[in-house]
KEFI-419012 format. One record per atom (N, C-alpha, C, O): residue number from 1; atom name; x, y, z. Coordinates in steps of 0.02 Angstrom, whole numbers. Atoms other than C-alpha are relative to their C-alpha. Example, Ala and Ser with C-alpha at 12.3 -4.5 7.8 and 13.67 -1.06 7.14 Angstrom:
SITE | k | a | east | north | up
SITE | 1 | N | 45 | -59 | 0
SITE | 1 | CA | 615 | -225 | 390
SITE | 1 | C | 45 | 60 | 0
SITE | 1 | O | 97 | 59 | 33
SITE | 2 | N | -42 | -59 | -3
SITE | 2 | CA | 684 | -53 | 357
SITE | 2 | C | -39 | 55 | 37
SITE | 2 | O | -14 | 110 | 45
END
This chain:
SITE | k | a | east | north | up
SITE | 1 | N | 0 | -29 | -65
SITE | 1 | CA | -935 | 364 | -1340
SITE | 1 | C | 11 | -53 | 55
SITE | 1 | O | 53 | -46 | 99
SITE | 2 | N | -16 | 65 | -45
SITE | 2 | CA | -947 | 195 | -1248
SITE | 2 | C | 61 | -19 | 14
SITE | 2 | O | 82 | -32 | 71
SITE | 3 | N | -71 | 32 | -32
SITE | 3 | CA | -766 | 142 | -1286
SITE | 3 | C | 43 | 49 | 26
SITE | 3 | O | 98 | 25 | 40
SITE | 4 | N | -40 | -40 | -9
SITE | 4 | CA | -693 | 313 | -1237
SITE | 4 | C | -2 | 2 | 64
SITE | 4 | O | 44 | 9 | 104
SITE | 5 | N | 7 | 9 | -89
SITE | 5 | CA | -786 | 297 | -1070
SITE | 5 | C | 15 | -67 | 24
SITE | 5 | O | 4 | -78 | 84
SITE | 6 | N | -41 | 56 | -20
SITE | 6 | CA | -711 | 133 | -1058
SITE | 6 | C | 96 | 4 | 5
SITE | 6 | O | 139 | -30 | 32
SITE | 7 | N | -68 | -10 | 26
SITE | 7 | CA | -547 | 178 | -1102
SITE | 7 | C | 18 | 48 | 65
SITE | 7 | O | 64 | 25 | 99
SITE | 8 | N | 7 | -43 | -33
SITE | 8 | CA | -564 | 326 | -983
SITE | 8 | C | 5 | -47 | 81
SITE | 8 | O | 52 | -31 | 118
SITE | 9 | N | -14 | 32 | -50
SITE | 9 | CA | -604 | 180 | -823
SITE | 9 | C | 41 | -30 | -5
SITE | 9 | O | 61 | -41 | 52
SITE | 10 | N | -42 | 48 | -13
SITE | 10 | CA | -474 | 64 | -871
SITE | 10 | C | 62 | 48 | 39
SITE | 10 | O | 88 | 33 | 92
SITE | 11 | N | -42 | -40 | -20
SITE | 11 | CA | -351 | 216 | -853
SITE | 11 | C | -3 | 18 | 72
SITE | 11 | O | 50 | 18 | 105
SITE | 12 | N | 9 | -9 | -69
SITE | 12 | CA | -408 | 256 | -690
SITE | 12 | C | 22 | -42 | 47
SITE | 12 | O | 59 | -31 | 95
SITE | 13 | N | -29 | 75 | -64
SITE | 13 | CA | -388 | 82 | -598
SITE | 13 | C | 57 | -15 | -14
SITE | 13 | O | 83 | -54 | 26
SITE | 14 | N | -74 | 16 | 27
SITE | 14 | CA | -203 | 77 | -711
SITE | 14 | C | 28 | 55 | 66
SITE | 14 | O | 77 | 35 | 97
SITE | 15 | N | -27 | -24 | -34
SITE | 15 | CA | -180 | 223 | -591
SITE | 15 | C | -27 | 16 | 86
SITE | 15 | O | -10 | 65 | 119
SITE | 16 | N | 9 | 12 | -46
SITE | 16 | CA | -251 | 181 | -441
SITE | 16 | C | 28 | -64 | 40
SITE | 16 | O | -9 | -112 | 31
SITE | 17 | N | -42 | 59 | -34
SITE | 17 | CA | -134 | 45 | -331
SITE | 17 | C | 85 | 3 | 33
SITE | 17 | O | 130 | 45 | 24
SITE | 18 | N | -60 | 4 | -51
SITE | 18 | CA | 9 | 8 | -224
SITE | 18 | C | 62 | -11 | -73
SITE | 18 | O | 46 | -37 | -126
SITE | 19 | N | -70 | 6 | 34
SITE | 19 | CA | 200 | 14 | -318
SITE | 19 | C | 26 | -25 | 32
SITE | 19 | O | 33 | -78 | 1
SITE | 20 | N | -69 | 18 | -52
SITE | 20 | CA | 324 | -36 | -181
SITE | 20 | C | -41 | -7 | 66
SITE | 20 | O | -89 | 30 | 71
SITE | 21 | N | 6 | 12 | -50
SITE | 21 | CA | 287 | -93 | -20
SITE | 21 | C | 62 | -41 | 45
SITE | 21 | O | 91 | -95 | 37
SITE | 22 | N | -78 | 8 | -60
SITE | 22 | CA | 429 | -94 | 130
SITE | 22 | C | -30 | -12 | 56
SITE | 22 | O | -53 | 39 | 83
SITE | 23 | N | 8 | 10 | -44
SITE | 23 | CA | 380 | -192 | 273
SITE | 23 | C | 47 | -23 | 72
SITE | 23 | O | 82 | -72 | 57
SITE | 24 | N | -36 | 26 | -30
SITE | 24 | CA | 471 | -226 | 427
SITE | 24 | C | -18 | -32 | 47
SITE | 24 | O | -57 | -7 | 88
SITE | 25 | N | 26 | 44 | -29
SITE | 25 | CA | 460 | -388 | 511
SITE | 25 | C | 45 | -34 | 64
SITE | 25 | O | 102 | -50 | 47
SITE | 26 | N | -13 | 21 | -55
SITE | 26 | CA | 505 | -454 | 684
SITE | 26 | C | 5 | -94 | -2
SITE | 26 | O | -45 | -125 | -20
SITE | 27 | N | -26 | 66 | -25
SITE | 27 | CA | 581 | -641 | 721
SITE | 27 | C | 16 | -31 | -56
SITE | 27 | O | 21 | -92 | -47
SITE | 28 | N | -55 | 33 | 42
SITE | 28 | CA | 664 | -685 | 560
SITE | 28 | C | 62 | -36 | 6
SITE | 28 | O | 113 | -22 | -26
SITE | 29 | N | -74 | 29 | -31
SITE | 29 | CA | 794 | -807 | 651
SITE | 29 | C | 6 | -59 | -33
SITE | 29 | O | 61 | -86 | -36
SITE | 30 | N | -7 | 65 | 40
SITE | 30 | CA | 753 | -960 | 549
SITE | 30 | C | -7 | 3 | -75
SITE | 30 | O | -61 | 18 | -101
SITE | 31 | N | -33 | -18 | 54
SITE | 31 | CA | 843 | -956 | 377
SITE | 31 | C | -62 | -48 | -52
SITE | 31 | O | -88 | -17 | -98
SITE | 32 | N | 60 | 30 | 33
SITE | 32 | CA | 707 | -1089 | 302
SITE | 32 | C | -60 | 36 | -7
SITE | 32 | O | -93 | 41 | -59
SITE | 33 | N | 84 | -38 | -3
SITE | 33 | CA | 552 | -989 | 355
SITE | 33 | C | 3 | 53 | -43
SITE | 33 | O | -42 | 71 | -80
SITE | 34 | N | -22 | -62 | 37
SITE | 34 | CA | 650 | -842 | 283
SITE | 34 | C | -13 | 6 | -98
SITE | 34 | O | -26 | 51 | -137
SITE | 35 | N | 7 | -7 | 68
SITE | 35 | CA | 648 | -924 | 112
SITE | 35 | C | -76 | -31 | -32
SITE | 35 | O | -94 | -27 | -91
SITE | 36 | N | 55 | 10 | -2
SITE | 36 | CA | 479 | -996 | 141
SITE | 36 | C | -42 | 66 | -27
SITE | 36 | O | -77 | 68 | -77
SITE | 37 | N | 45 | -54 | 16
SITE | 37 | CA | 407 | -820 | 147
SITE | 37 | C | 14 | 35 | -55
SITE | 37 | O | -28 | 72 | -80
SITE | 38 | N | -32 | -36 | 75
SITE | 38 | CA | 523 | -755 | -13
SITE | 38 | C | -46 | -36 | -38
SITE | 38 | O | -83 | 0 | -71
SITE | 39 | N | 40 | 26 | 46
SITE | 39 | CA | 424 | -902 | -103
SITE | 39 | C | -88 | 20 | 14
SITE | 39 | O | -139 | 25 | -20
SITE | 40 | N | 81 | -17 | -4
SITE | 40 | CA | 269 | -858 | -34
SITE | 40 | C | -42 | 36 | -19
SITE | 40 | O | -97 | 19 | -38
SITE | 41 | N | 5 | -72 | 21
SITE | 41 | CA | 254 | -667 | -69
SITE | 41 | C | 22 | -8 | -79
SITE | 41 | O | -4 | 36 | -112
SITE | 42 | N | -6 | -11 | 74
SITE | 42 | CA | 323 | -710 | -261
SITE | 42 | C | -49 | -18 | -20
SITE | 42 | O | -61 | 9 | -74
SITE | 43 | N | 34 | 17 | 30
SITE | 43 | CA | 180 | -800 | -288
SITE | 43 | C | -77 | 31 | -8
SITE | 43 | O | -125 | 10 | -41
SITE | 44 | N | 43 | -19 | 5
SITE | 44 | CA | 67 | -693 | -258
SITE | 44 | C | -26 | 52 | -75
SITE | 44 | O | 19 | 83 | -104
SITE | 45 | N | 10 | -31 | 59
SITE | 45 | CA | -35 | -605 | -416
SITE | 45 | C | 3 | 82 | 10
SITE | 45 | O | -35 | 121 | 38
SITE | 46 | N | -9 | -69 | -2
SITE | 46 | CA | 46 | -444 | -442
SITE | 46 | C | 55 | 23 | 29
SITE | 46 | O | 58 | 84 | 33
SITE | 47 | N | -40 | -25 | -16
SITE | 47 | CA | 201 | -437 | -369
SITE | 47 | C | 78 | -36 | -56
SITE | 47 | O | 93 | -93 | -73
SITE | 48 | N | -68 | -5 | 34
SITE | 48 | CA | 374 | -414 | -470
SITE | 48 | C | 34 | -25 | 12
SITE | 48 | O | 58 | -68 | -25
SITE | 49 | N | -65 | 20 | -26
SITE | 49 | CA | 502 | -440 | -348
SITE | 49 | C | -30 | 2 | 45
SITE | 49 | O | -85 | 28 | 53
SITE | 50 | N | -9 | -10 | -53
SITE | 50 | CA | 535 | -472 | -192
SITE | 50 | C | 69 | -19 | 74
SITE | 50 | O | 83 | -74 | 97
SITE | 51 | N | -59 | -8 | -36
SITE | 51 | CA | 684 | -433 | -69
SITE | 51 | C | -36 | -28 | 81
SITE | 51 | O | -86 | -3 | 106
SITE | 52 | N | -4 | 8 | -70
SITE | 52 | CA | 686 | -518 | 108
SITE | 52 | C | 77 | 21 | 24
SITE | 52 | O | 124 | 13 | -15
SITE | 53 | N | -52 | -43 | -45
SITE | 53 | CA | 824 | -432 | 227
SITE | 53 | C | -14 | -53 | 66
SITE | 53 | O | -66 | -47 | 98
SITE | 54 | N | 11 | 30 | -81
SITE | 54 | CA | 836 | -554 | 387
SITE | 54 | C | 27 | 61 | 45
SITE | 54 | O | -2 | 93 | 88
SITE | 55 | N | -47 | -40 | -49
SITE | 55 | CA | 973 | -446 | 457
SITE | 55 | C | -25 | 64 | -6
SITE | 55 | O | -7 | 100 | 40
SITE | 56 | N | 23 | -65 | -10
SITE | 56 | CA | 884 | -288 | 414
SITE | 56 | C | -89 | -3 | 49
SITE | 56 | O | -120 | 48 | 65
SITE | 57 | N | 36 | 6 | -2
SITE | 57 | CA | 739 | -361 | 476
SITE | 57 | C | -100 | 40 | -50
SITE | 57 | O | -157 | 59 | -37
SITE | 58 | N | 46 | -34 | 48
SITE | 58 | CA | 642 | -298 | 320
SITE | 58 | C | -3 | -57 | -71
SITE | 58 | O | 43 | -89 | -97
SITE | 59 | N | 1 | 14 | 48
SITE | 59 | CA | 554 | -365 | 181
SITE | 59 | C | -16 | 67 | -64
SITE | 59 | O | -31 | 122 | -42
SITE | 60 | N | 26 | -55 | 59
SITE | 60 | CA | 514 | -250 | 0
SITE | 60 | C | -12 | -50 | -47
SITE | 60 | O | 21 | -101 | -61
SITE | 61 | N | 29 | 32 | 52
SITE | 61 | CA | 405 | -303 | -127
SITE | 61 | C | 10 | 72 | -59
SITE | 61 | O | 4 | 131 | -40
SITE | 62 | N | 39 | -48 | 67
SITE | 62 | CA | 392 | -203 | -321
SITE | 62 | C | -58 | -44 | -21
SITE | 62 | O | -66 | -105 | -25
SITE | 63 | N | 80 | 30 | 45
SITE | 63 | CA | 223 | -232 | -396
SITE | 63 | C | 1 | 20 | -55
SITE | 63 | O | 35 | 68 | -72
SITE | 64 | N | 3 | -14 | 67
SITE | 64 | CA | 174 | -241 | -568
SITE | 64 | C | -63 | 41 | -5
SITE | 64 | O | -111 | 50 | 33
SITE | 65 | N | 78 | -51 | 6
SITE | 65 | CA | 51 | -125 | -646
SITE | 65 | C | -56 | -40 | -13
SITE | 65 | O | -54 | -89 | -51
SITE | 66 | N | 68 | 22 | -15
SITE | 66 | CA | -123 | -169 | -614
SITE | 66 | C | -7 | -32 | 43
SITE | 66 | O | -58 | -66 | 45
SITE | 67 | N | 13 | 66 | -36
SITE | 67 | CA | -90 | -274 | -473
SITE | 67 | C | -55 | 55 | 64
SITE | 67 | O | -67 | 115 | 76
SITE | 68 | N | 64 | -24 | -41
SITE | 68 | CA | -232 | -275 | -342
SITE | 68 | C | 18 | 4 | 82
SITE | 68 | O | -26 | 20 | 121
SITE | 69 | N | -44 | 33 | -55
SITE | 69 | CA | -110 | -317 | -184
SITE | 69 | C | -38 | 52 | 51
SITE | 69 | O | -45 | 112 | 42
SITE | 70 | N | 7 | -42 | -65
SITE | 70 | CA | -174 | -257 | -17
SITE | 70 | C | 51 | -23 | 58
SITE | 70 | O | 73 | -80 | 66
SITE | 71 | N | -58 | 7 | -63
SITE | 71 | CA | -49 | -227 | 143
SITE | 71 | C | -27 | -45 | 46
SITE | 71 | O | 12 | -82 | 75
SITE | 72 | N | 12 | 64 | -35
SITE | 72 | CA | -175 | -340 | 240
SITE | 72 | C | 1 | -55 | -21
SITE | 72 | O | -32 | -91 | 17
SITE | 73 | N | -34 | 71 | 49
SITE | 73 | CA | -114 | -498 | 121
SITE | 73 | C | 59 | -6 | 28
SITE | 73 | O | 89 | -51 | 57
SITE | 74 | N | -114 | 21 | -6
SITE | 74 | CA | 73 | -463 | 139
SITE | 74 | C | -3 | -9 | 88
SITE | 74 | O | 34 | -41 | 126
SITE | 75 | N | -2 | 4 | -95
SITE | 75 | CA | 32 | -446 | 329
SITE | 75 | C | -21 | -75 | 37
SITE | 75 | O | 8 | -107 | 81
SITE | 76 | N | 5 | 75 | -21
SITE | 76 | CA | -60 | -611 | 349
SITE | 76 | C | 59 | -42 | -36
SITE | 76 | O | 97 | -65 | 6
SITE | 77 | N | -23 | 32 | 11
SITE | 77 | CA | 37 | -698 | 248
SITE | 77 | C | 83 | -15 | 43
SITE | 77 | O | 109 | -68 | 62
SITE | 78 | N | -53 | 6 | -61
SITE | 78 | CA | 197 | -648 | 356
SITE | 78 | C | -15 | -16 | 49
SITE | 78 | O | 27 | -53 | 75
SITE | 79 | N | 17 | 61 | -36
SITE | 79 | CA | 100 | -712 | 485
SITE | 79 | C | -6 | -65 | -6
SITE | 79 | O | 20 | -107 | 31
SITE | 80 | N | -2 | 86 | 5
SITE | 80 | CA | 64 | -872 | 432
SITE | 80 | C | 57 | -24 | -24
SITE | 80 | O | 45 | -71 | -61
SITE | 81 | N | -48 | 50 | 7
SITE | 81 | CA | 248 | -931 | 408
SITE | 81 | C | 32 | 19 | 80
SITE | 81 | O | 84 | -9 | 95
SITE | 82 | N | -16 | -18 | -59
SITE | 82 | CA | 270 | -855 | 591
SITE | 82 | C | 31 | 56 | 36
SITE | 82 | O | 45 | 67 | 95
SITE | 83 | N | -15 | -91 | 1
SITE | 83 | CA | 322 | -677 | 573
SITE | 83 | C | -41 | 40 | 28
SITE | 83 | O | -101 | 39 | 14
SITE | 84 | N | 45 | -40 | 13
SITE | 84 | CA | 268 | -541 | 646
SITE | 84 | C | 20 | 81 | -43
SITE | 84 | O | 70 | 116 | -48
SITE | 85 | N | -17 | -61 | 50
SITE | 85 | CA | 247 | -395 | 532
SITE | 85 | C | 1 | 66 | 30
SITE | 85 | O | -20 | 52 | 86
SITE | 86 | N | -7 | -41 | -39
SITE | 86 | CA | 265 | -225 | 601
SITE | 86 | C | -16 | 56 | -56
SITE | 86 | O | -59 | 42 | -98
SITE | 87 | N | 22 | -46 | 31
SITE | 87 | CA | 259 | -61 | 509
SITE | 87 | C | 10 | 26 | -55
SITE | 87 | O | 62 | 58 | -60
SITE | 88 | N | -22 | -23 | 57
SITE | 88 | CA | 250 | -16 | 341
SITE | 88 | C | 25 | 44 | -54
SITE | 88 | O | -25 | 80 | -58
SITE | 89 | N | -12 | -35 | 45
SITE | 89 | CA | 322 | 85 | 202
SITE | 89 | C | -49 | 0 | -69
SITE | 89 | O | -86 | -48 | -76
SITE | 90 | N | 55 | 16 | 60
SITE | 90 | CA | 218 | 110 | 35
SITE | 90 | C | -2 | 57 | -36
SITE | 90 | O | -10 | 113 | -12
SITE | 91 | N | 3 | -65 | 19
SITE | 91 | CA | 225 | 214 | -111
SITE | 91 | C | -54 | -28 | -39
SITE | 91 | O | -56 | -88 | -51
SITE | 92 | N | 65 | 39 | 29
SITE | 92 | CA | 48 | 199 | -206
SITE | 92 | C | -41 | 75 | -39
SITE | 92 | O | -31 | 133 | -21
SITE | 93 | N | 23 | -43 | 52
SITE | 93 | CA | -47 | 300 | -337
SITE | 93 | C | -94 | 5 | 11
SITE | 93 | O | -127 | -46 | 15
SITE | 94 | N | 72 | 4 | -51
SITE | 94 | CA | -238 | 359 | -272
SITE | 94 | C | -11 | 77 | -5
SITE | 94 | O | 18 | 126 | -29
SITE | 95 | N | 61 | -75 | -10
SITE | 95 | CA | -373 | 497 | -229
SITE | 95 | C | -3 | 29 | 66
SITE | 95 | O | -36 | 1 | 110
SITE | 96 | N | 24 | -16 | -81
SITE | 96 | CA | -380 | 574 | -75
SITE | 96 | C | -81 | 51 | -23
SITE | 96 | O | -98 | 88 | -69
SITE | 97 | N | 90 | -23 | -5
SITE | 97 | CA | -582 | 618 | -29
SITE | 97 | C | 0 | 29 | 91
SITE | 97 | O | 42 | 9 | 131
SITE | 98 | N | 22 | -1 | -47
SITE | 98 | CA | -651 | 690 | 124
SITE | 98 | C | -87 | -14 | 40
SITE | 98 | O | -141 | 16 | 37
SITE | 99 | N | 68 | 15 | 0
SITE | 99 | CA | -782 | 605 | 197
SITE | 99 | C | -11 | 17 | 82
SITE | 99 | O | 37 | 15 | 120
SITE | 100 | N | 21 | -4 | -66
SITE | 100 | CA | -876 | 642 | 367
SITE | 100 | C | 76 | 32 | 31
SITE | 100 | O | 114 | 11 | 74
SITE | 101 | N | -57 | -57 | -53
SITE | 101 | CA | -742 | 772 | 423
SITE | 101 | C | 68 | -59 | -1
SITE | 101 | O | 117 | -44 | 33
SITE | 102 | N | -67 | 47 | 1
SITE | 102 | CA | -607 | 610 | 385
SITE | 102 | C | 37 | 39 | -59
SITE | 102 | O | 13 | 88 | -89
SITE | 103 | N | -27 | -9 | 55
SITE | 103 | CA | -483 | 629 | 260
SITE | 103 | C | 44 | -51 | -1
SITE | 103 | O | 87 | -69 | 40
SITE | 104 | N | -34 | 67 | 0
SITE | 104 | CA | -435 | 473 | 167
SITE | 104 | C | 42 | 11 | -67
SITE | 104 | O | 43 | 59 | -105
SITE | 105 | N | -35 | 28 | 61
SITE | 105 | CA | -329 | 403 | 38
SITE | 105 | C | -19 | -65 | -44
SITE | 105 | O | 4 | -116 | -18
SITE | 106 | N | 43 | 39 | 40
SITE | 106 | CA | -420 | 289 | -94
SITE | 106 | C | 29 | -45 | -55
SITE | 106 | O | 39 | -18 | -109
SITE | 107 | N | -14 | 40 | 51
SITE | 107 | CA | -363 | 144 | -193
SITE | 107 | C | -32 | -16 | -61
SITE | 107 | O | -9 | -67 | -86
SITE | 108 | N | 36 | 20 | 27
SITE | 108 | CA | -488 | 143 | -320
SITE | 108 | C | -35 | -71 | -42
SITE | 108 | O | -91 | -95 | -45
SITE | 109 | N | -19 | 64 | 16
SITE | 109 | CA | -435 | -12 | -408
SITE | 109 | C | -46 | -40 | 49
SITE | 109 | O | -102 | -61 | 32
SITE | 110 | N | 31 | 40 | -19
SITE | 110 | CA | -481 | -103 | -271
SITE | 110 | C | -32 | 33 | 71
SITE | 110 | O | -28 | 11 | 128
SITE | 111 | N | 43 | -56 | -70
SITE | 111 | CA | -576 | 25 | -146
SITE | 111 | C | 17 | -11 | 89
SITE | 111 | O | -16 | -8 | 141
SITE | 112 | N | -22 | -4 | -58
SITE | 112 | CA | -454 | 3 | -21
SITE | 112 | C | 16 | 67 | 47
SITE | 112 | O | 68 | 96 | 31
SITE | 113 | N | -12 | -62 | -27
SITE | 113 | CA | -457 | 156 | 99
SITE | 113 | C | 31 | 16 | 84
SITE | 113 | O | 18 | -20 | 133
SITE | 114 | N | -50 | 7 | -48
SITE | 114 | CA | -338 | 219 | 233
SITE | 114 | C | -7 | 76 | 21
SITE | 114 | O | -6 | 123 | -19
SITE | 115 | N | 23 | -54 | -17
SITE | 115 | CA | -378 | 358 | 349
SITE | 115 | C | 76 | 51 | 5
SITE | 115 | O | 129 | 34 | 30
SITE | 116 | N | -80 | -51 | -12
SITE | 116 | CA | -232 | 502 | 345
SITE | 116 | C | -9 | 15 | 57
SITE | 116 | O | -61 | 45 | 70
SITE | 117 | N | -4 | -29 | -50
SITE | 117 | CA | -188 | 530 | 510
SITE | 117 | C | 62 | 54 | 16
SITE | 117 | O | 60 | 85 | 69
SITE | 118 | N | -34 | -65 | -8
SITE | 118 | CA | -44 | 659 | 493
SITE | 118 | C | 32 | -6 | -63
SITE | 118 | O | 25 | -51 | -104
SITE | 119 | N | -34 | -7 | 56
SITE | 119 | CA | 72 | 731 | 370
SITE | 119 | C | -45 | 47 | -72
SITE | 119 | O | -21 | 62 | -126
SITE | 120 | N | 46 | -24 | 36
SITE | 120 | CA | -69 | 810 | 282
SITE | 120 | C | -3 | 65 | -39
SITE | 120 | O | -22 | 80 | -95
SITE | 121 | N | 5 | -68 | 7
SITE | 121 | CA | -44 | 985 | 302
SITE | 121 | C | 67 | 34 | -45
SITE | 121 | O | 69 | 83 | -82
SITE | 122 | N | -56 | -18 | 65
SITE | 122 | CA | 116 | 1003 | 206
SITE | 122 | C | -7 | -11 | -70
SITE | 122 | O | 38 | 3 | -110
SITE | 123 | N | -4 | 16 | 54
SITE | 123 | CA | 31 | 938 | 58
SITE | 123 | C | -86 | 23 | -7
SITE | 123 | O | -116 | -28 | -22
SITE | 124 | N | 69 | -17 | -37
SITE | 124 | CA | -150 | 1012 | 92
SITE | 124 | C | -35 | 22 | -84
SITE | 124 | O | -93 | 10 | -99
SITE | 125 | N | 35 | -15 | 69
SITE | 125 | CA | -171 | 1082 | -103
SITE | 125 | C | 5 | -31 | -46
SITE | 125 | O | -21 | -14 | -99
SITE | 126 | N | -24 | 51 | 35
SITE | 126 | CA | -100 | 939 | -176
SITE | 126 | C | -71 | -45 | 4
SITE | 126 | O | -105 | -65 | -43
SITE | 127 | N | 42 | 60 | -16
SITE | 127 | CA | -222 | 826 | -92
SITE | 127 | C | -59 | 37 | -13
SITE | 127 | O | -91 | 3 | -52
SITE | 128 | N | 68 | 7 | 15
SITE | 128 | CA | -393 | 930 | -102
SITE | 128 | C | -3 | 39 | -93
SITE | 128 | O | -38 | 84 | -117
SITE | 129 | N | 15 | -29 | 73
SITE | 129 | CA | -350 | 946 | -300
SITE | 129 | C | -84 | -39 | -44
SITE | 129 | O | -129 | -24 | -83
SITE | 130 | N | 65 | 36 | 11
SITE | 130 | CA | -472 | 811 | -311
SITE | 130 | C | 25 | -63 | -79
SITE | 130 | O | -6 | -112 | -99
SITE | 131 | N | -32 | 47 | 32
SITE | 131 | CA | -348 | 732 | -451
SITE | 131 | C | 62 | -70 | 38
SITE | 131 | O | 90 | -67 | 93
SITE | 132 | N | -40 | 75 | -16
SITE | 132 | CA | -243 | 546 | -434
SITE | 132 | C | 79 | 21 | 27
SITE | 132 | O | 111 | 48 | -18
SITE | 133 | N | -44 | -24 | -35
SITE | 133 | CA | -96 | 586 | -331
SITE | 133 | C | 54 | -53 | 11
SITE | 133 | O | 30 | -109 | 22
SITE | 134 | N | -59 | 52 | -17
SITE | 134 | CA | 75 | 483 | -303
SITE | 134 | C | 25 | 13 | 98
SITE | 134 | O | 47 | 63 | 126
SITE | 135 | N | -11 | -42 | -75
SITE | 135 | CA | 94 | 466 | -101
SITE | 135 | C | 63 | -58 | 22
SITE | 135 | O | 75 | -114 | -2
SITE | 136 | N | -51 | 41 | -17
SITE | 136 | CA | 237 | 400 | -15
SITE | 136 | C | -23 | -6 | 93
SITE | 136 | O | -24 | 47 | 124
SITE | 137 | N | 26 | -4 | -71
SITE | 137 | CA | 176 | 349 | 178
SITE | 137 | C | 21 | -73 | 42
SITE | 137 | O | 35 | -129 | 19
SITE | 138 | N | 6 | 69 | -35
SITE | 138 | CA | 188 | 230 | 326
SITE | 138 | C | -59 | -20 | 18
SITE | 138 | O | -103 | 23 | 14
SITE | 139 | N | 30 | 19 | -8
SITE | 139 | CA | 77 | 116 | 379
SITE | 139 | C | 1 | -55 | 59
SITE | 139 | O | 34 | -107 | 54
SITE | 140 | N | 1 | 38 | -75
SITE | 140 | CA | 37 | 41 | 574
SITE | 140 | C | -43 | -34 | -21
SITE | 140 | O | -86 | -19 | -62
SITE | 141 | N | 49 | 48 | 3
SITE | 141 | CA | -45 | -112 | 589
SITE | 141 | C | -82 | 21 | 41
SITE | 141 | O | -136 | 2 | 19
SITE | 142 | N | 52 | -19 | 0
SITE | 142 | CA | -172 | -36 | 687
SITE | 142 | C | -62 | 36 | -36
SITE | 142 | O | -55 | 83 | -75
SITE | 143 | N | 64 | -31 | 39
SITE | 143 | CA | -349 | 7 | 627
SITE | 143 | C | -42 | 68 | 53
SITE | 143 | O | -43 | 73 | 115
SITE | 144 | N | 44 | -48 | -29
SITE | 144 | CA | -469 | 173 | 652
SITE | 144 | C | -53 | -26 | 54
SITE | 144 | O | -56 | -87 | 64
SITE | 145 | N | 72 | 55 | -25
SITE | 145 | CA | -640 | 140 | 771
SITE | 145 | C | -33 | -25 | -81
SITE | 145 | O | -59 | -80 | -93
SITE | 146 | N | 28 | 26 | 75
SITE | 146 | CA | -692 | 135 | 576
SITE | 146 | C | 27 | -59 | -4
SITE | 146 | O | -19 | -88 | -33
SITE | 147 | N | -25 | 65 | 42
SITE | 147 | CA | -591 | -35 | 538
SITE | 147 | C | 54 | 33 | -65
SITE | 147 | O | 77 | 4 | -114
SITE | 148 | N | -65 | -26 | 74
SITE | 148 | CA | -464 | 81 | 418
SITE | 148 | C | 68 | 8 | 35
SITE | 148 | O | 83 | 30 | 90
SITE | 149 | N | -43 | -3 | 4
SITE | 149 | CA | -317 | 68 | 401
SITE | 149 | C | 35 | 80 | -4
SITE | 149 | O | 20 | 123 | -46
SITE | 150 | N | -32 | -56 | -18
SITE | 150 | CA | -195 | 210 | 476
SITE | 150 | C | 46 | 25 | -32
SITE | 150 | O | 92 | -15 | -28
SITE | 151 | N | -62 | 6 | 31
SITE | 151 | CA | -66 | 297 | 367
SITE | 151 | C | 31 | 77 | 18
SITE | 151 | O | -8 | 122 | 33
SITE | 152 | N | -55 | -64 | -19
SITE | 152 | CA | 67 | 444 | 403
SITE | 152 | C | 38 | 2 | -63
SITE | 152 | O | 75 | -42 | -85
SITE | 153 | N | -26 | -40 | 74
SITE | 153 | CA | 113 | 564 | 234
SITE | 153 | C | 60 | 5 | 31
SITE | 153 | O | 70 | 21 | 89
SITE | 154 | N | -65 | -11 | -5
SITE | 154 | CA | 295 | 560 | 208
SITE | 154 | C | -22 | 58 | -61
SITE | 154 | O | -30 | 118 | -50
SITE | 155 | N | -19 | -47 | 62
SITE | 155 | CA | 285 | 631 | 19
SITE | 155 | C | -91 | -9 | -51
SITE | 155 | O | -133 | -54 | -61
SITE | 156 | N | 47 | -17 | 43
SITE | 156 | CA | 154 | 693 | -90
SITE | 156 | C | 9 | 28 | -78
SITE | 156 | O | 42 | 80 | -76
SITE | 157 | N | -20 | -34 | 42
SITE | 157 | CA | 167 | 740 | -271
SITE | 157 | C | -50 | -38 | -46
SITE | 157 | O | -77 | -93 | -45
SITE | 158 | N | 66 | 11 | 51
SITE | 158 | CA | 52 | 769 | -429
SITE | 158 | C | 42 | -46 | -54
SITE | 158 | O | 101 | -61 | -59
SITE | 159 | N | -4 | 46 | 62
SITE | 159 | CA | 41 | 663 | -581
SITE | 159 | C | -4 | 23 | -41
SITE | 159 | O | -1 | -8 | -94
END
C-alpha cells in the first residue's frame, strides 16, 4: 500500500508544472547580452531549449518533465543581464482550487499559485472538476494585494 501511495505522489508532481514559457522582453539592442541571457536561461535546471528573438523581442523556453522552473526566475534573471521582462505566455499542467472566494491555479510540484483573474468563465466546468488540468494563459508582472501572481485563461482543457 505504501509504494502505490508513493507511486500515486510522484505522478502528481510529474503532472503538476510549467511546459513552455513565452516571455516578452524590452531593450534587447546589445547582441552580447542577447547571448549572455541564451546561456543563462540554458543553464538553468529544467529547461530544454531555449529560443531568444531580439527582433521579435521575445524569448521561449521548453522545459523538461519534472522541472521545478518558476516565471519569477526567468524574470529576474532577464533582469540581471539588463532586460526588462514584460508579459508572459505559459502553457502548464495544475489544479485550480477556490480559496476565500479567489480562484487560483496551483502548481503543486512546487506550490506555486497564481490568482485567475479572467478567462474563467468559458472554462468554468473544466476548472471546478477538481481534477489536473492543461491551461494555456498570460502572465503580468504584477502581483495581487496577496503577493500572487496574476494570470489571464487563454485555453483550458482536461487531461
Amino acid at each position: 500500500m505504501k509504494i502505490l501511495t508513493l507511486l500515486f505522489c510522484f505522478n502528481l508532481v510529474a503532472w503538476a508544472q510549467f511546459l513552455t514559457i513565452e516571455m516578452t522582453v524590452e531593450g534587447m539592442d546589445c547582441v552580447s547580452c542577447v547571448s549572455g541571457l541564451d546561456t543563462k536561461l540554458k543553464r538553468l535546471r529544467g529547461v530544454e531549449s531555449v529560443t531568444v528573438d531580439a527582433a521579435k523581442k521575445l524569448v521561449a523556453l521548453k522545459l523538461s518533465t519534472n522541472n521545478s522552473i518558476r516565471i519569477d526566475r526567468i524574470r529576474d534573471d532577464i533582469k540581471g543581464v539588463g532586460f526588462t521582462p514584460k508579459r508572459a505566455r505559459f502553457t502548464a499542467i495544475g489544479k485550480v482550487l477556490v480559496e476565500a472566494r479567489e480562484m487560483l491555479f496551483v502548481l503543486e510540484s512546487t506550490n506555486q499559485r497564481h490568482s485567475i483573474l479572467s478567462g474563467f468563465e468559458k472554462f468554468s466546468t473544466l476548472l471546478h472538476s477538481g481534477k489536473p488540468v492543461l491551461v494555456e494563459a498570460f502572465q503580468s508582472p504584477g502581483l495581487t494585494p496577496q503577493d500572487l501572481p496574476v494570470i489571464e485563461l487563454i485555453n483550458v482543457s482536461a487531461l
